[in-house]
N, C-alpha and C positions, 0 to 999 in steps of 0.2 A: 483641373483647377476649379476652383470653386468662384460663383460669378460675388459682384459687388453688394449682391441681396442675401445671398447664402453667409455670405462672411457677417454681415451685420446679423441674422438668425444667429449666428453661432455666438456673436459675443452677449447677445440676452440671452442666451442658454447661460453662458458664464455669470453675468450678474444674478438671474432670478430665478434660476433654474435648477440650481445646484448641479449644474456640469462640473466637473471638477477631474481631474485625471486621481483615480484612488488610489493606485500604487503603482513605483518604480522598486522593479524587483530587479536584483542582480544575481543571478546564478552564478555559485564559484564552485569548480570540480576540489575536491578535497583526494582527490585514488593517488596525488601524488606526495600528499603527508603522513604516507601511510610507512608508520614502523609499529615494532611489536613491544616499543618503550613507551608506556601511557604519558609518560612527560614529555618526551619527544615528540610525539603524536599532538599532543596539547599546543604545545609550542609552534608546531611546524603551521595549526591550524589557527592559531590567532593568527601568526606573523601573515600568513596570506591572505586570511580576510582584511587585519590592517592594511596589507598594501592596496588590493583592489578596492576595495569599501571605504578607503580611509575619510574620503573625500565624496563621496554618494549624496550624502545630506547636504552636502553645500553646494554640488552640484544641480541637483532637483531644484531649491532653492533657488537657485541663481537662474537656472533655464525656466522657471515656473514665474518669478517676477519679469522676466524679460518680456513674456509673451500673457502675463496676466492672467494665465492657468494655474491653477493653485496643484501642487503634487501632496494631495492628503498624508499617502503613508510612503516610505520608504522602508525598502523588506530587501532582506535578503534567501536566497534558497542557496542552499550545498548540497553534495551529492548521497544519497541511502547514507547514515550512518552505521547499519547496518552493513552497507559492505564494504563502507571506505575505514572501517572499524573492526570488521569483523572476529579481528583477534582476540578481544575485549571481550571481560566477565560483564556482567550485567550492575555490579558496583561500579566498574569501573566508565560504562558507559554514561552514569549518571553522573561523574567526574567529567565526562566528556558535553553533557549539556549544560555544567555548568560555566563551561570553556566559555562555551558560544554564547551563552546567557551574558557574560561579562565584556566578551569581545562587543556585542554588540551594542550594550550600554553603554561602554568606552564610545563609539563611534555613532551613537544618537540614532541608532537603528531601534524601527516600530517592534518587527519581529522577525526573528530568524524562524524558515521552515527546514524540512531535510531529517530530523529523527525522523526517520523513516525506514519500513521493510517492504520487501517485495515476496510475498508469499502466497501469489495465487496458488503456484502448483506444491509448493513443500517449503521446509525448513533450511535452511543453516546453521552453525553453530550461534553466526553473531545477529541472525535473524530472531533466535529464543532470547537472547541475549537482552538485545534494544528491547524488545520485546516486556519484557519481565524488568527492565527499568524503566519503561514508560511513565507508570502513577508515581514514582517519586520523580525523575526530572522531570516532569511540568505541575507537581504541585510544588516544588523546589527553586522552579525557575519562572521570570514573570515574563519572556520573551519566545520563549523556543515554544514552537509547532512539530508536533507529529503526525503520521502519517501511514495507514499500514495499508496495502494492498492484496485485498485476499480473494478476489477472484477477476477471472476475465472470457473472454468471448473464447478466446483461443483455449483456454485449459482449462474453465467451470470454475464451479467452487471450491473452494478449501476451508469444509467445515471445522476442520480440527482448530483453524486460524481463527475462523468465525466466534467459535467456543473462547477459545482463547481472548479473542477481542472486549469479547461479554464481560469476562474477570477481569480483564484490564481496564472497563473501565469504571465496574464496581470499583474496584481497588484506586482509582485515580479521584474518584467522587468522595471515597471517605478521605483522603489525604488532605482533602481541600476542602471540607465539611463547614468549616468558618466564612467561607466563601461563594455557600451555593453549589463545591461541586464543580467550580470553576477550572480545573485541571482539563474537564471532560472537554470543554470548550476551545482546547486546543488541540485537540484530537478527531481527526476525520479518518473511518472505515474506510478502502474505496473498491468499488467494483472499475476495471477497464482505466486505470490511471492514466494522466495524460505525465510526457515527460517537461511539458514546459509550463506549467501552472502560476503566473505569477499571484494567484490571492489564498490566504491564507484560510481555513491550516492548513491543505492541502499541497504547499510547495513542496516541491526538492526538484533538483536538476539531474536530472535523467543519465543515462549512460551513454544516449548519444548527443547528448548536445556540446556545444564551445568547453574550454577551459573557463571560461567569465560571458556572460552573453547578456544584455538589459530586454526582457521581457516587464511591458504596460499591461496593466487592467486600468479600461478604463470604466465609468459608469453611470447613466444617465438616467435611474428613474423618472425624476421629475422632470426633464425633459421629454421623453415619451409622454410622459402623462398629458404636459401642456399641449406637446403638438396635438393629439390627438382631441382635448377641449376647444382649440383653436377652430381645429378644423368643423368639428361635430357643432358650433354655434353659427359659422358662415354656413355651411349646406349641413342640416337636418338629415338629410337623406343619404349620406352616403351609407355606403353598406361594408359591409368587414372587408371584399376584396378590396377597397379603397382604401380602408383603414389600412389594412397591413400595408399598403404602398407605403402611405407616411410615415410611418411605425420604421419602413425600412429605411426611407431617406433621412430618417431625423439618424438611425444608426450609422449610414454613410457618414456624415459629419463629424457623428461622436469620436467615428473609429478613426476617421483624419486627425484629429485633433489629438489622440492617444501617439499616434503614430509619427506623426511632430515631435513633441515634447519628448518620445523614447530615442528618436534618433538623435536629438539634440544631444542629449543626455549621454550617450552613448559614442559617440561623438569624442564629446568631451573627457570622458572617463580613456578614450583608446581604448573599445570593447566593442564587440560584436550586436547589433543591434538581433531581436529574436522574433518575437512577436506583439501583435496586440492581441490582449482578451478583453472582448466586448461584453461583459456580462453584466445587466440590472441588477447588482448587489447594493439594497438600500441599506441605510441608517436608520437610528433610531428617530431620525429629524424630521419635523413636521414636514408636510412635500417632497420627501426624499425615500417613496414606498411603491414597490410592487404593487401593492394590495390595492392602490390607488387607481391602477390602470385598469384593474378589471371593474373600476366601480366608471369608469369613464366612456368602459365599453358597453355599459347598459346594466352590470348585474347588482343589485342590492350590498353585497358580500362577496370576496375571495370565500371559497367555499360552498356557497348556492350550486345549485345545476347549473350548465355550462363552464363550470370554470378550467375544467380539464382540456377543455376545447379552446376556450380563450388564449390558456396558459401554452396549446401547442401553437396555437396563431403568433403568438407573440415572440416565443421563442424562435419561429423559422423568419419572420419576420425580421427579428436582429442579424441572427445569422448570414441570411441573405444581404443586408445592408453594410454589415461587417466585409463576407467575403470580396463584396463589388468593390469596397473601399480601399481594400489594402490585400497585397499577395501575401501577406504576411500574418493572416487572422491564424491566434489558438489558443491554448491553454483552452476553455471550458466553453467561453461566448455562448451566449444565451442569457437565462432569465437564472435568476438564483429566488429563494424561496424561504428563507430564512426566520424561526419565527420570530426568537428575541430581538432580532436586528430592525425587527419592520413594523412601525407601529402600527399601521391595521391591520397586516399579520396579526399581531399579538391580541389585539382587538377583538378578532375573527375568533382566535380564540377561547378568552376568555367569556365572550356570548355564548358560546357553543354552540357557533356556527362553521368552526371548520373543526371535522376531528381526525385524528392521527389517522384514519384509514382512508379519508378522504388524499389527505396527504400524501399519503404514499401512492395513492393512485398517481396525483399532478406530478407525481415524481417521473411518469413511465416517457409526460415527453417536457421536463425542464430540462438545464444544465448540470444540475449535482444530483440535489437528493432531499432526504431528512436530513434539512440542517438546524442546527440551534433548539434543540426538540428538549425541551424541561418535561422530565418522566419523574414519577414520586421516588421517593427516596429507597422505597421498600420492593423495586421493581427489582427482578429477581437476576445474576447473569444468564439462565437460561433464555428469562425473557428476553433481553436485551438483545441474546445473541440470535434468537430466532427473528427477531426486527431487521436485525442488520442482514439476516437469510436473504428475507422478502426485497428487500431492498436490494443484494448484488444479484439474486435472479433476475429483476427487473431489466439491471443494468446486462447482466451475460446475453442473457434470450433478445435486447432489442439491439444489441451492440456500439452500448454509448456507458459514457463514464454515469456512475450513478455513487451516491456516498453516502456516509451515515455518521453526523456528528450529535450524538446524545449525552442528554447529562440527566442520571441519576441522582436527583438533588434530596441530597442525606436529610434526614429529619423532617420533612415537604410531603404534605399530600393532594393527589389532583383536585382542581381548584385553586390553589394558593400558589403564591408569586413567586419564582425567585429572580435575585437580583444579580448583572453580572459589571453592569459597567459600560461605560466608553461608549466603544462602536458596537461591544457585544448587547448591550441592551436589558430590557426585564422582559419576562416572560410569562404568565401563566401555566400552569403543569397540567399537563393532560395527563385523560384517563388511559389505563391500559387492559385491555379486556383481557380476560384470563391469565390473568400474571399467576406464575409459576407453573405451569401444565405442560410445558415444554418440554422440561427435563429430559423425557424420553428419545425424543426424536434430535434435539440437540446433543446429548451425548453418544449419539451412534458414532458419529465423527464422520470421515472416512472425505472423500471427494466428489461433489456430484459433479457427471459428465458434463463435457462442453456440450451447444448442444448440434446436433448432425451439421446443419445448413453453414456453422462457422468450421468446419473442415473438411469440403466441396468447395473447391477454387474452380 
């Protein structure tokens, strides 16, 4: 229970703080609309998100005024269309994201995640498939998220995927050339996928979860950030084990409050409550930034020395504040790192004080990865696909989810802006050091091993 002081903390995180629950995600299994009739298939696949979803948005809505939580986005995830689809040519799968594109429209959903494959260790027929309709459904569609997963702890890489990732999302960035490229921005690489992810683009609903389950992300930048100013102007002197204390208690709260408003929700839908995901995923909105707290913690810039250090403090910090909170913490929890989404992120970068290599370092101990990463337009897929290398090694070797959502922005060179919108944000385009050199080692293909220590139990 939380005492009479804690509850009043938590309702000015809600006014000033931009506490806010970010998403009520509903997972729906799709493995049993599965026929080998694309219309059938279609059909079987609205009528079921209309039944479970019909009513999502009014529900959030109605549980979110009751208790004066605002529920920002409302999402839904389905299961791999890849293999709740598998039968399906690759024209026809992009008939199949337009399903879900519409279904979700119809029923006031932010975005459906779920195109998705699972190809750490090899192919499918309907894995090439989704695969190779990727850049046309989501430059085609304004709601659907995809998802590919090509390596993990247990089986290594799968460069040949990796490869493949690179052209998929060349090919997605010139589709949406009008736009900055903005296809790319629904597309996240992933090393070690979690199956219950409710923030996007990375959803889909897993193989072992509910037939419908309500997984929360909830999200409290500027919350961290206050508590932390708060503290650091009453005693001067604390020192980072103190900080993280706070850091962790302000996360308790956050993850109560996600954890509420999901079972509420859940509740009332008749569905399986899932988890919370505590993750620092900011906005583009003034006090509502990652980048914010490491300037609170003492350093100049995201990016300067120490910030890798910062960004593991902070991450274990949540984590630990999450799991005390609730039995039920998952999806990603942690710090997300986002650049377009965060305006001193984006800041950081544009000075040219954080750059893509610094980045991928903070990635070895955040939540996801290189997210939101504006690369020039002329950056090559070999290059692309060796980025996203570095990046599921990270993730294999440390044994944590790590991702890679890049946008090759068509006709943009490092330095200049692009633009993407909303929650997605603008961004400055980094440089890429030896673009095109890769080729070589990129098109060997083949699997790099897991590695020893994840197969010794």
């Amino acid at each position: 229970m939380l005492s009479d002081r804690e509850v009043l903390s938590t309702l000015a995180m809600l006014k000033n703080e931009h506490l806010d629950v970010r998403t009520v995600t509903l997972g729906i299994s799709l493995f049993d609309c599965a026929s080998h009739d694309l219309q059938v298939f279609q059909q079987n696949v609205r009528d079921k998100i209309m039944r479970l979803a019909g009513e999502l948005v009014e529900v959030c809505n109605e549980v979110g005024d009751r208790y004066g939580i605002p529920v920002v986005n409302k999402r839904i995830a389905v299961s791999p269309i890849a293999v709740a689809a598998c039968s399906f040519s690759a024209e026809q799968m992009v008939a199949i994201a337009k399903t879900l594109d519409a279904t979700a429209r119809a029923i006031q959903i932010d975005f459906i995640g779920g195109f998705s494959a699972l190809v750490e260790k090899g192919f499918t027929r309907g894995d090439h498939a989704l695969i190779e309709a990727i850049p046309a459904a989501l430059a085609d569609t304004e709601r659907v998220c995809a998802s590919v997963n090509v390596a993990s702890t247990r089986a290594g890489i799968n460069m040949d995927a990796v490869y493949l990732m690179g052209k998929t999302i060349k090919r997605a960035a010139e589709l949406s050339a009008t736009a900055d490229g903005i296809a790319c921005a629904k597309l996240c690489v992933f090393a070690n996928i979690p199956q219950d992810i409710p923030f996007m683009a990375g959803a889909y609903l897993g193989v072992g979860e509910p037939d419908a389950v309500i997984n929360v992300g909830v999200s409290g930048p500027g919350v961290v950030k206050k508590a932390i100013d708060r503290a650091r102007a009453k005693d001067p002197r604390l020192d980072l084990g103190r900080l993280s204390e706070i850091i962790k208690r302000t996360a308790f709260k956050v993850t109560r409050v996600g954890e509420l408003i999901g079972r509420q929700v859940a509740q009332k839908l008749g569905v399986p409550f899932g988890v919370v995901d505590l993750s620092l995923a900011p906005t583009p909105n003034v006090g509502d930034s990652v980048g914010e707290i490491f300037q609170s913690l003492g350093l100049s810039s995201i990016g300067a020395p120490g910030s890798t250090a910062l960004l593991a403090l902070l991450n274990d910090a949540v984590k630990k504040g999450g799991s005390f909170a609730s039995s039920y913490v998952g999806g990603l929890s942690g710090a997300f790192i986002p650049v377009s989404e965060d305006l001193n992120i984006a800041a950081a970068v544009s000075r040219g004080e954080l750059s893509l290599e610094k980045l991928e370092a903070m990635t070895s101990v955040c939540s996801v990865g290189l997210d939101m990463i504006a690369l020039p337009g002329d950056t090559t897929a070999e290059t692309i696909a060796a980025i996203i290398a570095d990046e599921m090694a990270i993730g294999v070797i440390n044994k944590k989810t790590t991702a890679a959502r890049l946008i090759p922005v068509p006709g943009k060179k490092a330095g200049e802006r692009a633009y993407f919108g909303g929650l997605l944000g603008e961004a400055g385009i980094m440089k890429v050091a030896q673009n095109g050199v890769q080729s070589d080692f990129i098109s060997l293909g083949g699997r790099i091993p897991a590695p020893v220590q994840s197969l010794i139990n």
